[in-house]
Residue frames as qw, qx, qy, qz and C-alpha x, y, z in Angstrom:
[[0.835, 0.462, 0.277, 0.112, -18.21, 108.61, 278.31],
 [0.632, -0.365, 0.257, 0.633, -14.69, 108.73, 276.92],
 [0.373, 0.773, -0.223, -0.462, -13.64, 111.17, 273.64],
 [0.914, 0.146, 0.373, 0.060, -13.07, 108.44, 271.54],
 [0.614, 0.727, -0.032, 0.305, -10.63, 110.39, 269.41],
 [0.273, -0.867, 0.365, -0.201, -8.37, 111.14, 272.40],
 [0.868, -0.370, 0.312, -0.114, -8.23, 107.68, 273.18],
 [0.225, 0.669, -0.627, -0.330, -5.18, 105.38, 271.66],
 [0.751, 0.022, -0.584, -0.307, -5.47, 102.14, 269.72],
 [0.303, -0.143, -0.921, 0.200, -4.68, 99.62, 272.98],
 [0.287, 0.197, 0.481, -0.805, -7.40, 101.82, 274.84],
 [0.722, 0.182, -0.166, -0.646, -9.93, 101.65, 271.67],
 [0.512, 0.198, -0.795, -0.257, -9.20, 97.85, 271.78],
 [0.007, -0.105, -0.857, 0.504, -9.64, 97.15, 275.34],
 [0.445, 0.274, 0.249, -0.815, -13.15, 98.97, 274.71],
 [0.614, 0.213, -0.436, -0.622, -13.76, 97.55, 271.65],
 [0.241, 0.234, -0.917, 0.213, -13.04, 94.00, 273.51],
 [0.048, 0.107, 0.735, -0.668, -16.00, 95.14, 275.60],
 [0.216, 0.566, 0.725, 0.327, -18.32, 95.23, 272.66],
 [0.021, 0.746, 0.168, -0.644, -18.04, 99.12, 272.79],
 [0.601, 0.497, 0.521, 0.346, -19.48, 99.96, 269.25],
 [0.213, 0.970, 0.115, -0.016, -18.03, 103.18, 269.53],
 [0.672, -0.496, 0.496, 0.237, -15.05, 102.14, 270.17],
 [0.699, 0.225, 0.634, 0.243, -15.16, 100.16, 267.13],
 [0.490, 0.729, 0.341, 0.335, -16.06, 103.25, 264.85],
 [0.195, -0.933, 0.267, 0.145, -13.71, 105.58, 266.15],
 [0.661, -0.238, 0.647, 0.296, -11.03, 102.32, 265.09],
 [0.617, 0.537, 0.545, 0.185, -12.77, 102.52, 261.65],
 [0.184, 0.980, -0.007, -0.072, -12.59, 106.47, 261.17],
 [0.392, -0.741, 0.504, 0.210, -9.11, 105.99, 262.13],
 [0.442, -0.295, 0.801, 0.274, -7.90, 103.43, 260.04],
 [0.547, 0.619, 0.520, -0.216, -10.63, 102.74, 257.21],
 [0.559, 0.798, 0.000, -0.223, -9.73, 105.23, 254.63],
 [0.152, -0.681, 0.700, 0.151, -5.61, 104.41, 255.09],
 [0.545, -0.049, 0.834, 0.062, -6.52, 100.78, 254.11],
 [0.671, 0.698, 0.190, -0.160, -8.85, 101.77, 251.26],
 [0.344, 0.839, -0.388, -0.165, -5.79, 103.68, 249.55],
 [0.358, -0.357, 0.852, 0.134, -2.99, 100.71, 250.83],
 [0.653, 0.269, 0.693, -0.148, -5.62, 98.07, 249.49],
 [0.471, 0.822, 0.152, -0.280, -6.64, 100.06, 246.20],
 [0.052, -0.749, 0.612, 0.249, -2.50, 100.14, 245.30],
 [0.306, -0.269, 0.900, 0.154, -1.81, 96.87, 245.51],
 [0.418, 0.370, 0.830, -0.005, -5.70, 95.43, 243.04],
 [0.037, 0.130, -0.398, -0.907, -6.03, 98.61, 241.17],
 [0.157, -0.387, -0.643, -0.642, -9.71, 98.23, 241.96],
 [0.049, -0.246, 0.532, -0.809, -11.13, 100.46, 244.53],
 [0.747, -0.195, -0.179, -0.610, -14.85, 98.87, 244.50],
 [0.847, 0.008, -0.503, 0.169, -12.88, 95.36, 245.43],
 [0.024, 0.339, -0.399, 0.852, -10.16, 98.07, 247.55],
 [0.497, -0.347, 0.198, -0.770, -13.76, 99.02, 249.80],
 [0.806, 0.034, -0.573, -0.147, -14.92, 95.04, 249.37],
 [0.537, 0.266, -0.626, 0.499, -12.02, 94.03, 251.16],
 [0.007, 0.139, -0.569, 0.810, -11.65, 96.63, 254.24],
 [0.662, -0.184, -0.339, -0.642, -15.28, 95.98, 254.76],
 [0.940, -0.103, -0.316, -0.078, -15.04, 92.07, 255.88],
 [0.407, 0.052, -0.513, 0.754, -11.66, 93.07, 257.52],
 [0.226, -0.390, 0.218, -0.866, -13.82, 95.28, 259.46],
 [0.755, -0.279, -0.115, -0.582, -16.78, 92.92, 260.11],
 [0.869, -0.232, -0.426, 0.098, -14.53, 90.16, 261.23],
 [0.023, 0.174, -0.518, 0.837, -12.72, 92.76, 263.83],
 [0.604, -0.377, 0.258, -0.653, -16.14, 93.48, 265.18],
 [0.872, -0.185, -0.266, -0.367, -17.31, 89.33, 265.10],
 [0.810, 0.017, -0.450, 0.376, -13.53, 88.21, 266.59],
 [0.153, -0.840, 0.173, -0.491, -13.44, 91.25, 269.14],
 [0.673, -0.684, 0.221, -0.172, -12.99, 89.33, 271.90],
 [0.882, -0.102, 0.251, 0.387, -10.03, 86.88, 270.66],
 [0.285, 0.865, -0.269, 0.314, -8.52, 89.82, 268.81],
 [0.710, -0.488, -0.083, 0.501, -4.86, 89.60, 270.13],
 [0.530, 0.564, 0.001, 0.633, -3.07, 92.85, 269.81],
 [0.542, -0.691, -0.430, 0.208, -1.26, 93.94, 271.84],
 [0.490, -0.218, 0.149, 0.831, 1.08, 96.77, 270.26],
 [0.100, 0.376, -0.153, -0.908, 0.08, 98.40, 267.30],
 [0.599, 0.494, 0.475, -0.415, -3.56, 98.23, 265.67],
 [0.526, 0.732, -0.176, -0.396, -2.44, 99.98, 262.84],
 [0.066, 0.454, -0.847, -0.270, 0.63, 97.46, 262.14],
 [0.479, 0.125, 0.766, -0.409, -2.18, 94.62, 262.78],
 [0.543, 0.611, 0.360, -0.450, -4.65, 95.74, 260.31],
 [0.409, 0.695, -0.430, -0.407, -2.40, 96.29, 257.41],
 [0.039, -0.468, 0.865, 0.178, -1.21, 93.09, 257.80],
 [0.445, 0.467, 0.719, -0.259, -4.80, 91.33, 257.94],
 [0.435, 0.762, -0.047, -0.477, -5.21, 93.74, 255.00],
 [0.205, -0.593, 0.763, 0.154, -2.19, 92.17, 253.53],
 [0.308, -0.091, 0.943, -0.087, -3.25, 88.69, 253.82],
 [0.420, 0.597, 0.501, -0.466, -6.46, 90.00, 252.16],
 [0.200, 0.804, -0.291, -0.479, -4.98, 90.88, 249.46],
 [0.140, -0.344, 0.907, 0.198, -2.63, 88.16, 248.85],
 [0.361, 0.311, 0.879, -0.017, -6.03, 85.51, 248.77],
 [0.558, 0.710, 0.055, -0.426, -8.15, 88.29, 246.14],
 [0.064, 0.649, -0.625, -0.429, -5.05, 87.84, 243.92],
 [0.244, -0.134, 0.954, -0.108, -5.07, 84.35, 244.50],
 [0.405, 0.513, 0.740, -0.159, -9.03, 83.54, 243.66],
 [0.425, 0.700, -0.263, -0.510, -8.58, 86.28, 240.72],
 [0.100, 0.513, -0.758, -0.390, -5.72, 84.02, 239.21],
 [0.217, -0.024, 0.970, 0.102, -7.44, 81.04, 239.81],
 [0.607, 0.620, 0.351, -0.352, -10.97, 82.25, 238.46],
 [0.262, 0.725, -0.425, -0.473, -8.64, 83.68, 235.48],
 [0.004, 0.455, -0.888, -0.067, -7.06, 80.31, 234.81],
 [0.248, 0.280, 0.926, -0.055, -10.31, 78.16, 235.10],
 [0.422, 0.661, -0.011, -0.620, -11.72, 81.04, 232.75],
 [0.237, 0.587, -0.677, -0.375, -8.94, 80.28, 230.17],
 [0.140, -0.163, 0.968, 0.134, -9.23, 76.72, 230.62],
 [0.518, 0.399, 0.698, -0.292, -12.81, 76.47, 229.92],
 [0.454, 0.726, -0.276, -0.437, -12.43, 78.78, 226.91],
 [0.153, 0.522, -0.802, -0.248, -9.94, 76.27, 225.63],
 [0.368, 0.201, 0.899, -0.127, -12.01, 72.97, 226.56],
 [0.483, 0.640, 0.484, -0.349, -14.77, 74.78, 224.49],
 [0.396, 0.611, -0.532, -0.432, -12.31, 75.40, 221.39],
 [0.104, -0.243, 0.960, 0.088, -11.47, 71.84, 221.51],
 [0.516, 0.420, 0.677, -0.315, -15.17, 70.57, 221.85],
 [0.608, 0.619, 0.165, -0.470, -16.11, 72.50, 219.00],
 [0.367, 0.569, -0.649, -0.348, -13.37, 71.32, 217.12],
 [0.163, -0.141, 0.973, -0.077, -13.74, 68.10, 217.77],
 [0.367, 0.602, 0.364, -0.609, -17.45, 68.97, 216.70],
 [0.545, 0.712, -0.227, -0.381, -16.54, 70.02, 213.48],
 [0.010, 0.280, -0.946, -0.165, -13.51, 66.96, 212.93],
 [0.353, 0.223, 0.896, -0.150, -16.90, 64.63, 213.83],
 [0.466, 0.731, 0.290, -0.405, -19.41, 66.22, 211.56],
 [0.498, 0.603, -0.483, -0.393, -16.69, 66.58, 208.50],
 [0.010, -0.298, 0.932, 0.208, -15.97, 62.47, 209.13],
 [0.458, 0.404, 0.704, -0.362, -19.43, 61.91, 209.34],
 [0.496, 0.720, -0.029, -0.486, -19.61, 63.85, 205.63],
 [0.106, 0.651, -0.724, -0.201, -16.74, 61.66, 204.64],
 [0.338, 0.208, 0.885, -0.243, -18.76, 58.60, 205.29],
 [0.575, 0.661, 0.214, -0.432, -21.35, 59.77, 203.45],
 [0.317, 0.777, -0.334, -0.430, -19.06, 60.38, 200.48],
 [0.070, 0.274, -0.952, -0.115, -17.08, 56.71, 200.44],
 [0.477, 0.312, 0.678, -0.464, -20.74, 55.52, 201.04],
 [0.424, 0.719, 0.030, -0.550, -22.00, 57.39, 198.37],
 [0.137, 0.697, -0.632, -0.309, -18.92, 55.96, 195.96],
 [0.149, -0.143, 0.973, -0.107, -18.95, 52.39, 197.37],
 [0.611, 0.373, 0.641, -0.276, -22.42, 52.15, 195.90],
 [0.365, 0.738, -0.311, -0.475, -21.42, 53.02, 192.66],
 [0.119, 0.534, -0.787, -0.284, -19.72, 49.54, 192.62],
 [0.639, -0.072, -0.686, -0.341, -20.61, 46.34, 191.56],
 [0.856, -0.473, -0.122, -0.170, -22.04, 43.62, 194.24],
 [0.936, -0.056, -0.212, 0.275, -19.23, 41.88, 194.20],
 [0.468, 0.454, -0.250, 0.716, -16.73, 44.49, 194.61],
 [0.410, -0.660, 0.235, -0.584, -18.60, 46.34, 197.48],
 [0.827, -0.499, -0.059, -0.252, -18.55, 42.96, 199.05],
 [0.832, -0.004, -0.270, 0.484, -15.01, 42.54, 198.96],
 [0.108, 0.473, -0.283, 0.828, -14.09, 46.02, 200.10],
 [0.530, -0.579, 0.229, -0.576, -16.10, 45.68, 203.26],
 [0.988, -0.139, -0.057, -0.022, -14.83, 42.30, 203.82],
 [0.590, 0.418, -0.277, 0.633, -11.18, 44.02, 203.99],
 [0.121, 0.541, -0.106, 0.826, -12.38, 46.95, 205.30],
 [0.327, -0.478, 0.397, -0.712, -14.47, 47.17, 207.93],
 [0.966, -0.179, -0.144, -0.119, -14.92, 42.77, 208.59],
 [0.187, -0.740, 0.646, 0.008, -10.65, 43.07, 208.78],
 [0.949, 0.117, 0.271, 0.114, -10.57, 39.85, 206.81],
 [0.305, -0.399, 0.686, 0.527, -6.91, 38.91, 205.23],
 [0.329, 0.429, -0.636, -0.552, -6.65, 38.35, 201.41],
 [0.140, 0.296, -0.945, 0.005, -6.48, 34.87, 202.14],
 [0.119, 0.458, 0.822, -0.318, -9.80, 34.23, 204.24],
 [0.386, 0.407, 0.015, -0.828, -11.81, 36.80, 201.81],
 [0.270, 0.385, -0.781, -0.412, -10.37, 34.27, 198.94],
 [0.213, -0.109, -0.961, 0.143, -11.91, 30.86, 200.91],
 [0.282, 0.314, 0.536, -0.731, -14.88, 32.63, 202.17],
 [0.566, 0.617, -0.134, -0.529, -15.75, 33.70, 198.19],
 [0.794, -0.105, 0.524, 0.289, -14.03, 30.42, 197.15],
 [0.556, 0.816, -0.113, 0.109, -12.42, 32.45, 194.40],
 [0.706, 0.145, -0.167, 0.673, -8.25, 32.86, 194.11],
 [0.272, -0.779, -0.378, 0.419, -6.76, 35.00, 195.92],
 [0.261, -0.139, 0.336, 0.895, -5.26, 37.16, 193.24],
 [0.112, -0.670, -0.575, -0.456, -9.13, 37.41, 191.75],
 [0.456, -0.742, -0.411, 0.270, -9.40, 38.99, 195.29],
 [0.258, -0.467, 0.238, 0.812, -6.15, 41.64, 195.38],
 [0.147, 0.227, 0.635, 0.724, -7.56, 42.28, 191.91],
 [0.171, -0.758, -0.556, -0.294, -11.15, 43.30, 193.05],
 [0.460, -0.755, -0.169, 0.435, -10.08, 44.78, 196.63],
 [0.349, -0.106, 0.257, 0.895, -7.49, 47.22, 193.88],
 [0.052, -0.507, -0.681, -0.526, -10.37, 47.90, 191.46],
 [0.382, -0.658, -0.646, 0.060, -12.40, 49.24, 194.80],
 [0.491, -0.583, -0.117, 0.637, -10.02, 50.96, 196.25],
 [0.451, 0.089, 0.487, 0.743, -9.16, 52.48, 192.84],
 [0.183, -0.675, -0.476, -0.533, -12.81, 53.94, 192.49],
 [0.583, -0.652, -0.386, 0.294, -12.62, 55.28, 195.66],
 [0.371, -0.431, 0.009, 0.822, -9.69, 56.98, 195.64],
 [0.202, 0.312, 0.484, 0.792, -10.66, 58.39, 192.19],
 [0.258, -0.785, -0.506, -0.245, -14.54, 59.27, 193.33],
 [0.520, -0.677, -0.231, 0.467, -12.59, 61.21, 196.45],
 [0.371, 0.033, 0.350, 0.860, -10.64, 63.29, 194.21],
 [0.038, 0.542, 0.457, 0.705, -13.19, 64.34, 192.14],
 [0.334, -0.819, -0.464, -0.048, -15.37, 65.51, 195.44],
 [0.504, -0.532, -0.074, 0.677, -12.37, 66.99, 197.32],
 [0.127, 0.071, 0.344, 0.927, -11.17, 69.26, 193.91],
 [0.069, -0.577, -0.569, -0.582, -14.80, 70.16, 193.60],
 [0.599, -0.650, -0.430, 0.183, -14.83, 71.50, 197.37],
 [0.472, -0.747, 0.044, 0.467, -11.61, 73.10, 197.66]]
């Protein structure tokens, strides 16, 4: 049995090729803590830093045999380290960024929450007003307003003139705007 610390990386690979699991940790001892510190530099988080060299370790042992290297382990590993690195960054920014965007979908909701809930109170309030007026007026303001009849077909519907109309539909609109006043100034 060889001194596994004697040995040099294309020996520990040829072994490690051969499913020699000492091989393998003699590769680790060697190389393991040099990647923590490389790894740790570049994410400034050594718990992620250990994460990392970890799975770079476990897919050396699971790809042993297709491992190609055939120079230098160490120039290998850092660069698999590397590449590790590059995709943490990557799935950081993009968690970050589909963080930010929910936060922001969920300001919008709620505002859009609170726009529906104060036009729903605004209803109420032109509700609230628009009974205050006679029959006849309410029935011409909703025959403008929310039937979208012209002056003209309100006038021939209510066989009245149509100036009797523009006269009532003012009148309505008049109370309205007034009644809104008063509520708004009493609010704000």
């Amino acid at each position: 049995m060889p001194a596994y610390h004697l040995l040099d990386d294309l020996q520990l690979i040829t072994l490690l090729k051969k499913d020699d699991r000492e091989a393998f940790a003699e590769i680790y001892l060697r190389y393991a803590e040099q990647l923590i510190k490389f790894i740790s530099s570049k994410i400034y988080d050594f718990e992620d830093a250990s994460d990392l060299i970890q799975d770079l370790f476990v897919k050396l042992w699971e790809q042993r045999k297709d491992v190609k290297i055939d120079r230098n382990l160490k120039a290998y590993l850092f660069s698999v380290a590397r590449y590790r690195i590059i995709d943490k960054i990557r799935k950081n920014s993009t968690h970050q960024a589909y963080a930010t965007s929910i936060q922001v979908l969920a300001l919008r909701y709620e505002s859009l929450i609170e726009q529906e809930l104060e036009a729903k109170e605004m209803q109420k309030r032109i509700d609230y007003s628009l009974d205050q007026l006679s029959p006849r007026l309410k029935q011409v303001y909703h025959m403008s307003r929310e039937g979208n009849l012209s002056i003209p077909e309100i006038a021939e519907k209510l066989e009245v003139s149509q100036q009797t109309v523009k006269n009532q539909l003012s009148s309505a609109l008049k109370h309205l705007r007034k009644s809104l006043t008063i509520m708004f100034s009493l609010l704000f």
